[in-house]
Every structure is written in structure tokens, then in C-alpha cells.
C-alpha positions as CSV (number, residue, x, y, z in Angstrom):
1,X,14.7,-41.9,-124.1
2,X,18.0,-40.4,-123.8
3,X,19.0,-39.4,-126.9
4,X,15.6,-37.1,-127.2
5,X,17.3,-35.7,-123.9
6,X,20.6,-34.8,-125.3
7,X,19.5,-34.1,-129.0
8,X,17.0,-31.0,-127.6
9,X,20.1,-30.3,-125.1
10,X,22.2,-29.7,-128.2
11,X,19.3,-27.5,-129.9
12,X,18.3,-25.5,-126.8
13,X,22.2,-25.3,-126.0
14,X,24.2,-22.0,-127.2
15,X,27.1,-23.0,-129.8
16,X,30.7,-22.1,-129.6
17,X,30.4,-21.1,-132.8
18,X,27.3,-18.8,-133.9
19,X,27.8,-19.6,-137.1
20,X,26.6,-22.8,-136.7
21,X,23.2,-21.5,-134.7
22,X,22.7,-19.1,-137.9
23,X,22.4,-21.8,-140.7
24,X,19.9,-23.6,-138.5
25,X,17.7,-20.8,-137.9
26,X,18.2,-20.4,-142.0
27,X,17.7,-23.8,-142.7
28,X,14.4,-23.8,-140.5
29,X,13.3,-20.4,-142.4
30,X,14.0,-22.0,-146.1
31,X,11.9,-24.8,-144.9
32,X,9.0,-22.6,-143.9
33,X,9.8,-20.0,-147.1
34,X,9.3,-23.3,-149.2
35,X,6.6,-24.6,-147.9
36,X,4.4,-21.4,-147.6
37,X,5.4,-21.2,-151.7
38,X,4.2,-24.3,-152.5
39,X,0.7,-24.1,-150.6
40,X,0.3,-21.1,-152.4
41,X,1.3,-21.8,-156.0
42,X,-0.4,-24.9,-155.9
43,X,-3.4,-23.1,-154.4
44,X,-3.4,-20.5,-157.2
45,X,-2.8,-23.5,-159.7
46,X,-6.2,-25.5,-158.1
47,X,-7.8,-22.0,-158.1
48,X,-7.2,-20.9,-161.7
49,X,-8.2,-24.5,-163.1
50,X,-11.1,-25.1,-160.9
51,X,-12.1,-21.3,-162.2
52,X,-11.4,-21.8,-166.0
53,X,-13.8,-25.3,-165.7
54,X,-16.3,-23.1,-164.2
55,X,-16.1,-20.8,-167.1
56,X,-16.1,-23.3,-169.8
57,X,-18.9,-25.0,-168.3
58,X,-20.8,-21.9,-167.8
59,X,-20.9,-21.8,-171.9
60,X,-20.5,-25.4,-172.8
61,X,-22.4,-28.3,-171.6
62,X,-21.3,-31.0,-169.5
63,X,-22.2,-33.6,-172.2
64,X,-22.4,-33.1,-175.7
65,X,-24.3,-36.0,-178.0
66,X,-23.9,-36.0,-181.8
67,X,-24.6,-38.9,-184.5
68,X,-22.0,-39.4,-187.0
69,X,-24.3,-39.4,-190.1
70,X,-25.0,-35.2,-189.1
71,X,-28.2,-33.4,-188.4
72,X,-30.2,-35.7,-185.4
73,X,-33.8,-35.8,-187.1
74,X,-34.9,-37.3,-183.8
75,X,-34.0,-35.1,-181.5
76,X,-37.2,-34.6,-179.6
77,X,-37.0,-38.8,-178.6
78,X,-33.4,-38.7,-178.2
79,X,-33.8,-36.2,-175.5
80,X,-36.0,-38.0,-173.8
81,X,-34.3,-41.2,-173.4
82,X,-31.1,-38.8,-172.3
83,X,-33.2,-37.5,-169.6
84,X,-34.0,-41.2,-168.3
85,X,-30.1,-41.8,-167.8
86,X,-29.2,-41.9,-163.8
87,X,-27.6,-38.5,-163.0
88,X,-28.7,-36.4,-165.6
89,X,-30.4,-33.3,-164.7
90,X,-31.2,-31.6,-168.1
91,X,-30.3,-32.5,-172.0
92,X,-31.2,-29.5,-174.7
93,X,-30.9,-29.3,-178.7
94,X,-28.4,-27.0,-180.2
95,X,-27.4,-25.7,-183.8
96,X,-24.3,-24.3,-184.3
97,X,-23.0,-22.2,-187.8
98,X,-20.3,-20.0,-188.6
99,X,-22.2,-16.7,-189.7
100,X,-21.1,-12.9,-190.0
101,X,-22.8,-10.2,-187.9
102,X,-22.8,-6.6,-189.3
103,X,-24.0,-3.4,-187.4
104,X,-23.0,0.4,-186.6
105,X,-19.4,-0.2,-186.8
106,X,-19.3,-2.5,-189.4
107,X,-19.0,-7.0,-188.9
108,X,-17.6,-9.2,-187.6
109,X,-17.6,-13.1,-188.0
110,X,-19.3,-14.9,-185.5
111,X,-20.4,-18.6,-184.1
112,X,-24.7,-18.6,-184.5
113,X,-25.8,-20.6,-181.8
114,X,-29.5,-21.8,-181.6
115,X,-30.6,-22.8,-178.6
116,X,-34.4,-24.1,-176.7
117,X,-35.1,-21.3,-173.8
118,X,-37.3,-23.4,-172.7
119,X,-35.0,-26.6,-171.8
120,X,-31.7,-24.5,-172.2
121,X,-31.9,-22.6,-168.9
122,X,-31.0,-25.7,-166.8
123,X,-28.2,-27.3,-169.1
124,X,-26.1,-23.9,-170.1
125,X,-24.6,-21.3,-167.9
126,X,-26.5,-18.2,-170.2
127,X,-28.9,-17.2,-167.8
128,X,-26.3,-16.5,-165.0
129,X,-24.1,-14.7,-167.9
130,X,-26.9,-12.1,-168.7
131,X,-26.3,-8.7,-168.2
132,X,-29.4,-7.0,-170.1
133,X,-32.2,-9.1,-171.1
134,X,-33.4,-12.5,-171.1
135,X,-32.8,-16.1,-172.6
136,X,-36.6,-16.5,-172.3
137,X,-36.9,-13.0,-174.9
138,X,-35.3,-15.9,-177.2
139,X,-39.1,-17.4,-177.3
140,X,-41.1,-15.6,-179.8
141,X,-44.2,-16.6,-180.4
142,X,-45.6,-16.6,-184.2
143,X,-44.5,-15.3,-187.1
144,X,-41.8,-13.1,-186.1
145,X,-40.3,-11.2,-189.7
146,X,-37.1,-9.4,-186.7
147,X,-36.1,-12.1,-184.6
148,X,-34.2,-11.8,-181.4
149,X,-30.5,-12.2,-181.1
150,X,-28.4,-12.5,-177.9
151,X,-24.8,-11.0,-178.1
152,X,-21.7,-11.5,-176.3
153,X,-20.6,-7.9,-174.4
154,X,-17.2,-7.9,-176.7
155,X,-19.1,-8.6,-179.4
156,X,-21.8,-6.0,-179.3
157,X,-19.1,-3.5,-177.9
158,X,-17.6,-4.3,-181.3
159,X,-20.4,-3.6,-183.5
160,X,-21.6,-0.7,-181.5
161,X,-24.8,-2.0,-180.6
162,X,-27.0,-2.6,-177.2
163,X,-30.8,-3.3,-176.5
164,X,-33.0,-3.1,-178.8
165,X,-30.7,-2.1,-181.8
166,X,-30.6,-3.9,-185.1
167,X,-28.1,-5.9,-186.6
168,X,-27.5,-8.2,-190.0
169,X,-27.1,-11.5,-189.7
170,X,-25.9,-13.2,-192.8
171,X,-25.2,-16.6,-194.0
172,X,-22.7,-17.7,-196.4
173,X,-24.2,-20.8,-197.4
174,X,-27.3,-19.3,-199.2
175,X,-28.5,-20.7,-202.2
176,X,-26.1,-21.9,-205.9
177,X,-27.1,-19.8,-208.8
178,X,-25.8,-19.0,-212.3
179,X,-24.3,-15.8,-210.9
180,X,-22.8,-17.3,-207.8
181,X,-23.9,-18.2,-204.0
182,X,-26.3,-15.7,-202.6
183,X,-25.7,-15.2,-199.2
184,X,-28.5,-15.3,-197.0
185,X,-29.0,-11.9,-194.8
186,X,-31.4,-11.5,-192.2
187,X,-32.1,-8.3,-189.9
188,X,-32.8,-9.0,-186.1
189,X,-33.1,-7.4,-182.7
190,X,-30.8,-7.2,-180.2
191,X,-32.7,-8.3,-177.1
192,X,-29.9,-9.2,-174.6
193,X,-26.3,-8.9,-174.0
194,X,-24.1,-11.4,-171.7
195,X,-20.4,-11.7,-170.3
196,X,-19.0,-15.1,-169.6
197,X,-15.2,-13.3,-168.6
198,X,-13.8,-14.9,-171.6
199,X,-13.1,-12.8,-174.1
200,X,-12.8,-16.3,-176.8
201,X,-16.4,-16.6,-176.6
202,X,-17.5,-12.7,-175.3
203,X,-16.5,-11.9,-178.9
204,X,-17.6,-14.5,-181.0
205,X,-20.4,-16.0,-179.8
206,X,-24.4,-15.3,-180.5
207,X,-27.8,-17.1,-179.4
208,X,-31.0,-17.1,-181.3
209,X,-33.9,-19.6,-180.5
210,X,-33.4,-23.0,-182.1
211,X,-36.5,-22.4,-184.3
212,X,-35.4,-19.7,-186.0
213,X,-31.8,-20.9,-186.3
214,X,-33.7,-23.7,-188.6
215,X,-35.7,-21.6,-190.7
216,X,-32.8,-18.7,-191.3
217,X,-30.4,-21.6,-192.2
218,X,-32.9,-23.6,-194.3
219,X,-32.3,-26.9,-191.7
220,X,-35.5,-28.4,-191.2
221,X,-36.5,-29.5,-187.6
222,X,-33.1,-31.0,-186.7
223,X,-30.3,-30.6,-184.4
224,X,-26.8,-30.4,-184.8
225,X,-26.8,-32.3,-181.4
226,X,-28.1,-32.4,-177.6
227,X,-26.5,-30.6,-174.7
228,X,-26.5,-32.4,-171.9
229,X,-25.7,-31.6,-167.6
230,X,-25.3,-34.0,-164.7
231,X,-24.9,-33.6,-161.6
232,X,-21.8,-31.6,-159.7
233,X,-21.4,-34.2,-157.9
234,X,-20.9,-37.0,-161.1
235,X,-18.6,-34.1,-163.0
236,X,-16.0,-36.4,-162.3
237,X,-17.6,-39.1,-164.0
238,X,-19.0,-37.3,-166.9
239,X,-17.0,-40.0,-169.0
240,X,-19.2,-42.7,-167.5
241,X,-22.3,-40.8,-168.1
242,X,-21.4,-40.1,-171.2
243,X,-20.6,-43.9,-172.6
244,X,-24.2,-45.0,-171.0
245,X,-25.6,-42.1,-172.9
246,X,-24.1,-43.7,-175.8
247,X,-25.4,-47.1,-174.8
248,X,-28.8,-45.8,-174.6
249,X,-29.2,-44.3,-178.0
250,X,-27.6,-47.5,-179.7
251,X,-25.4,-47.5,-182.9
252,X,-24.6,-44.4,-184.6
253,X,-24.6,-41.8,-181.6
254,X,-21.7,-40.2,-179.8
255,X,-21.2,-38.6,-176.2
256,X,-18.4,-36.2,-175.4
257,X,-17.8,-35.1,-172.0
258,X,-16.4,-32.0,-171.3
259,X,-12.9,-33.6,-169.8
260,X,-12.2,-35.4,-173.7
261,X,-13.5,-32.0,-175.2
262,X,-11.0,-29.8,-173.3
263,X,-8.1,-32.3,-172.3
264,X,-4.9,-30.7,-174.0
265,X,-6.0,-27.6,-172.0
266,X,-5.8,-29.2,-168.4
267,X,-3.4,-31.6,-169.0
268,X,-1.0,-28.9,-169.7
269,X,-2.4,-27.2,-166.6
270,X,-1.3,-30.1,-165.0
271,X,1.8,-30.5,-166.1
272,X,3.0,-27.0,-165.1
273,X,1.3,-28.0,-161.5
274,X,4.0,-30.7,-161.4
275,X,6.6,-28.4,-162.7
276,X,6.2,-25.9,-160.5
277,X,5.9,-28.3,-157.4
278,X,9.6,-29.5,-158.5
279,X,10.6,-26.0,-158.9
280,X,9.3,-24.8,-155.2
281,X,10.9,-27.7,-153.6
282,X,14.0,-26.8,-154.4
283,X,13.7,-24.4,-152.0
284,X,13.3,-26.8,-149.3
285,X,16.1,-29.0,-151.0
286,X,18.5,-26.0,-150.3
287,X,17.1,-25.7,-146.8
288,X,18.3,-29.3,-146.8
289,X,21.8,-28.9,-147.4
290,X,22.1,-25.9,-144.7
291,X,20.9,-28.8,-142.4
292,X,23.8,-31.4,-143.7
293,X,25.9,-28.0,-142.8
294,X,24.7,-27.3,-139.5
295,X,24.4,-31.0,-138.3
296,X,28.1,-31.7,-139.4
297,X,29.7,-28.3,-137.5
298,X,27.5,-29.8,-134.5
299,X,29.1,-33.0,-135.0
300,X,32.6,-31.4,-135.4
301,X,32.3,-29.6,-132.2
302,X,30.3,-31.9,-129.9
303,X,32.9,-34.8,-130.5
304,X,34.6,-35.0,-127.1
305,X,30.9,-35.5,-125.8
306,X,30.3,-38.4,-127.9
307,X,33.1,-39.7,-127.7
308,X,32.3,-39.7,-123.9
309,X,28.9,-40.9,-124.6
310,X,30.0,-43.9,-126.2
311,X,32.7,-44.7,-123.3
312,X,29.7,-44.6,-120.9
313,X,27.9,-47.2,-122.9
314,X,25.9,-45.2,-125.8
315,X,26.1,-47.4,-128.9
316,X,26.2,-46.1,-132.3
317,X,22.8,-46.4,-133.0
318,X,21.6,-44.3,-129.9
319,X,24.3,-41.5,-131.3
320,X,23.1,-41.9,-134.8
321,X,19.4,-41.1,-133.1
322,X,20.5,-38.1,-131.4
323,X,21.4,-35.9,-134.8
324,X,18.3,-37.8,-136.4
325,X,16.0,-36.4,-133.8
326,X,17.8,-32.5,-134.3
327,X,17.0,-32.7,-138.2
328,X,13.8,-33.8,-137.2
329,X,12.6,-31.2,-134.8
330,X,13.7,-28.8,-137.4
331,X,11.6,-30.6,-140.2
332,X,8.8,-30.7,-138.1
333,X,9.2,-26.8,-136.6
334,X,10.1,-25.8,-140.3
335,X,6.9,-27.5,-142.0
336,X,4.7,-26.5,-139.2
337,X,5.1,-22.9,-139.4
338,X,5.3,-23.3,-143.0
339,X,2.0,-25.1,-143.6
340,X,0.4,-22.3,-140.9
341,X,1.8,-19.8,-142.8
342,X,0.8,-21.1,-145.8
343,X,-2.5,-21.5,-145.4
344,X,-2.9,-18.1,-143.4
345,X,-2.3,-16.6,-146.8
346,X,-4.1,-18.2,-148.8
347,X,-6.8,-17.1,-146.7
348,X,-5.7,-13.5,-147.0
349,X,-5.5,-13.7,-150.7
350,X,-9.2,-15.0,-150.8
351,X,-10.5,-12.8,-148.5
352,X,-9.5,-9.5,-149.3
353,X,-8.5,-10.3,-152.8
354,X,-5.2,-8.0,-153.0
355,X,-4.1,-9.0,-156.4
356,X,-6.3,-8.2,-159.4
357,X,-6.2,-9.5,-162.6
358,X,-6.6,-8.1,-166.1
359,X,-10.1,-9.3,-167.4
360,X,-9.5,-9.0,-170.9
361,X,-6.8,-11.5,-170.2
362,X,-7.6,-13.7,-167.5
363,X,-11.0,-15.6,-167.5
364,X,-11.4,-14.5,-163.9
365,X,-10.9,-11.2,-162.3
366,X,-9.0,-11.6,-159.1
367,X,-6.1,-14.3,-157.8
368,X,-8.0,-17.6,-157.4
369,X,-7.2,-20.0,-154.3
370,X,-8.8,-23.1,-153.7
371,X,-6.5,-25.2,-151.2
372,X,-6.8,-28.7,-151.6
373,X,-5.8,-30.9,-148.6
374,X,-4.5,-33.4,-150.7
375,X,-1.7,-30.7,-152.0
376,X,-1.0,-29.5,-148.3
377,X,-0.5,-33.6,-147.3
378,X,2.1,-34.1,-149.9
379,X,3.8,-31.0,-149.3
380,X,3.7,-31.3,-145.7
381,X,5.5,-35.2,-145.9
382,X,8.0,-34.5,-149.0
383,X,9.5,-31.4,-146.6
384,X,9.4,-33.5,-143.4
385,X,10.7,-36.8,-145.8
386,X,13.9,-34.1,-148.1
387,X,14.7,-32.7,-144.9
388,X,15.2,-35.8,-142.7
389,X,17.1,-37.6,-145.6
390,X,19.5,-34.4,-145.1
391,X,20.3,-35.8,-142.0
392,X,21.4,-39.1,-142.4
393,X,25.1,-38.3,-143.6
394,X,25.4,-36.3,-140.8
395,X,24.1,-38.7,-138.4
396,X,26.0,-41.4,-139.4
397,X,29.2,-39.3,-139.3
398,X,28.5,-38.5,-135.7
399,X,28.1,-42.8,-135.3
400,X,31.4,-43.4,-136.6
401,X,33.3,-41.1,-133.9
402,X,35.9,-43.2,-132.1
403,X,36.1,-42.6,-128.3
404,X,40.3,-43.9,-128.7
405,X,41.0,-41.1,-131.2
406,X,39.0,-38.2,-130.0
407,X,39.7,-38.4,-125.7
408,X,43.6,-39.7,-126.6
């Protein structure tokens, strides 16, 4: 246990040169400075893709199910074989068509989505997302000649239109004569208004019921294809759901889950995780080499008292262990303030939310943290793992110190 004695002597013990006291307090700070960046970029990182999935999910569905000959004529039995797949919690129809929207201000294209309130509310995020109205004021009853539309807030904010105003929907595809395609126009009601924070589908998005999505568009009772949700617990296995899904419907269906729909988006999110992990630990990297500086001025100065070390018996190895157990104490002092610095603001960015964030181009409105301790783990061991490779030149300089040379 010796060389834990003298290596904390040679810490605790003032330098003839303050110099060399100076880089190790620097090379203990750029260890804390770079581990208290990582926490918190990759924090931000977690936060902002864990926030962006939130907000894609709160529009799209977990699952989606189409068959590759179109329309599903079926829908009504697909659904309910969907439903009887182990951790799913909800499965709705949906029509989708590219329409234009014209009111006050003029029109603007838009995605027509038609939707079932009644088996809709569980599978889509649109009943959180409402600001004025209802999904259920989707429902109408009977022959209704103004149906009701739901609008994205960028959208109506475009058109100039709230509550209970009208606006044109129109249909390109309308019906081939002689003098060209007559488009197909339609006057509805505005009944409700919603705001996902993504301005992608705030502006471009619309709801009408399912039923009259098939009788402005001339459809039929079909679907485009069934939403589907699972549990938040099986997100992570949406891809398994999904192929059983497949399985269940037999030949001619397809399931998407929502990590193959969007996987350009957070693989790139991924890759500038790893690229900005690289590019924080160079911080600690050039902490590292202030150590190799310290530890070899140490080595310089303490010579005589290894050399007289190893004439009382210390071997090379036990020398080479003193200047390994310095770097490490530093790792360990360096990462431990680090991580609790680290982590103390991440807290303070989550609590009090200092930075704020431009909704109109961020899908969220403040900084986003979510610390993973996974992330902490790995940065915790790749600072204490750099810095103690750091010290292996200088520890096996300090091994190689003649007793002959130095005391003669």
C-alpha cells in the first residue's frame, strides 16, 4: 500500500515549481469542463429526439397498414383482427388526398385527411392538439349539405379563418368532360382548430370525418388504410408488432411502423449524437495531455526520490504505480465533479427552462433534456479510461529512472 502513500504525498505536497501545480489543477478542470459538456449535449440531443418522436406520433400513428392493390374494401374486418394482435391498444381507418382550401385570404394547398372520431381518439394525438373545438364535432349525423372541417392553427391563420367560418374545399380530381376536368368544390364549416408545434403539418394539414371524406371524393366505403397504436411500452418493438400485423391479415397487406416511416430522420439524429460525443471529448483529450505534462515535470523533479526509492528496495513496478495512481485520482476527482456538475445542470435547464426556443422553428418550445444513464455511464468510463491512458508514458518514464545515474 505504499505507493497509494507516496503518490497522494506527491499530490497533497507543494511543488518547486508552481507551474507544475497549475497544469494539474487545469488538467482536472478540462476534465470536469468536458464532461459537464457532454452530459449536457447529449442530454439536449436525447431531449430534442425523444421530443420530435413525441410530436410525430402526436399526428401519425404508431402503425400504419395498407394493401398493395389500393383502397382496403374491408376495412371494417381488418380492423378487427388488428385489434386482436397482443399489444395493440387502438387501430382506425384513414383517407388521405391532396386538396386545395380557399377562404378570406385566398388558398392554399393542403393534405385532406378523413378520419373515424369515434375510434380515432385513442390511435392519433388530435384530441390533445385541440385548441377550439372538438374531434367528436367531426361526427355529423344525417345529411349534412356544410360539413365540418378541422384546421391546423398555421393554416387557418393563413386563410384568415376561425370557428365557425366557411371555407372551399376543392378537389382536383373531379370528373373528365369534353371541356376538361371539373374540379370538385365543396363549402364547409370550420368547427375546430389544433396546433401540433410543427409548423410541416400546422400548415398543411386538415381533418374531416371519414364519411364524408368518401362521398366529397367519390371513394366508396373504403380506406386508404388503418392507423394503428400499441403500447408505450412495445414502441420499441413496433417493428415486431407490425410484421404480426402483417401475418394476421395474410397476403397482400403491409405494416409500417413509425421507426421505417421516419428512419433517415433519426438516423441522422444519431449520427450527429456520435459526432458531437467525438467533438466534446476532445476536450477531455486535451485535459489528457496537460496530465502527460504535469506527470512528466513531477517525474523530472521527484527523481532523486525515486531513485532513492528504488535503492531501498521499490521495484519498477511499485514506481510505475505511484504516477498511475496520481493520473488516477485526477481522473476520478475530474469526472466526479464533472458528472455532478453535469447533471446539476441539466436539472437547471429543465426546471427553470432558461433557454427558449423559436416555435415557428423548433417542434418544441424550450431546451429539451432528458438524461439517459446509459450516456452518463459511457461518458463517465471514456474520461476515467483517455485520462488514465495519459498516464502510462509518464509512468513508465518514472520506472525507468536509474538510481546509479541520478544519486552519482
Amino acid at each position: 500500500m505504499f505507493e497509494w502513500f507516496v503518490g497522494l504525498r506527491y499530490l497533497r505536497a507543494k511543488h518547486k515549481h508552481g507551474f507544475i501545480s497549475l497544469i494539474s489543477f487545469i488538467s482536472v478542470a478540462g476534465i470536469t469542463v468536458g464532461v459537464i459538456a457532454l452530459i449536457v449535449v447529449l442530454a439536449v440531443y436525447s431531449g430534442f429526439t425523444d421530443g420530435l418522436r413525441d410530436q410525430i406520433l402526436g399526428v401519425n400513428s404508431h402503425i400504419i397498414v395498407q394493401h398493395l392493390n389500393g383502397p382496403i374494401n374491408d376495412y371494417k374486418l381488418a380492423r378487427e383482427r388488428i385489434l386482436t394482435v397482443k399489444e395493440v391498444t387502438g387501430a382506425t381507418p384513414y383517407l388521405y388526398a391532396q386538396t386545395l382550401l380557399s377562404g378570406a385570404a385566398g388558398g392554399n394547398g393542403v393534405v385532406l385527411r378523413g378520419m373515424d372520431p369515434a375510434t380515432a381518439e385513442n390511435v392519433v394525438g388530435l384530441a390533445r392538439q385541440m385548441i377550439k373545438g372538438s374531434i367528436k364535432d367531426l361526427d355529423q349525423a344525417g345529411d349534412v349539405r356544410v360539413p365540418n372541417i378541422i384546421l391546423g392553427k398555421n393554416l387557418a391563420a393563413d386563410l384568415r379563418v376561425g370557428v365557425d367560418d366557411r371555407v372551399r374545399l376543392i378537389s382536383p380530381s373531379g370528373p373528365l368532360t369534353p371541356m376538361g376536368i371539373i374540379p370538385k368544390v365543396k363549402t364547409c364549416r370550420v368547427a375546430g382548430i389544433f396546433e401540433t408545434g410543427m409548423l410541416e403539418y400546422d400548415s398543411t394539414l386538415a381533418y374531416m370525418s371519414l364519411t364524408n371524406v368518401q362521398n366529397f371524393l367519390g371513394l366508396g366505403d373504403v380506406a386508404h388504410g388503418i392507423e394503428v397504436s400499441v403500447k408505450k411500452s412495445a414502441l420499441g418493438d413496433a417493428d415486431k408488432i407490425a410484421r404480426q400485423i402483417a401475418d394476421k391479415l395474410g397476403s397482400g397487406f403491409i405494416a409500417k411502423d413509425w421507426m421505417t416511416m421516419n428512419s433517415n430522420l433519426f438516423a441522422a439524429f444519431k449520427l450527429e449524437k456520435i459526432g458531437m460525443f467525438i467533438a466534446m471529448a476532445l476536450i477531455i483529450l486535451v485535459a489528457a495531455l496537460n496530465i502527460i505534462s504535469a506527470l512528466v515535470m513531477v517525474v523530472m523533479e521527484k527523481s532523486k526520490d525515486i531513485a532513492i526509492l528504488k535503492s531501498m528496495g521499490a521495484t519498477s513496478g511499485s514506481i510505475m504505480k505511484i504516477f498511475f495512481l496520481q493520473g488516477l485520482v485526477i481522473a476520478i476527482a475530474g469526472t466526479t465533479i464533472g458528472v455532478a456538475g453535469g447533471l446539476g445542470l441539466c436539472e437547471l435547464l429543465s426546471r427553470y427552462h432558461f433557454i427558449e426556443l423559436p416555435s415557428n422553428v423548433y417542434p418544441m418550445t424550450t431546451l429539451p433534456i432528458k438524461v439517459l444513464p446509459l450516456d452518463v455511464t459511457i461518458i463517465a468510463v471514456s474520461s476515467i479510461v483517455i485520462t488514465l491512458l495519459a498516464t502510462l508514458y509518464p509512468s513508465w518514464k518514472a520506472s525507468t529512472v536509474h538510481p546509479a545515474e541520478v544519486l552519482s
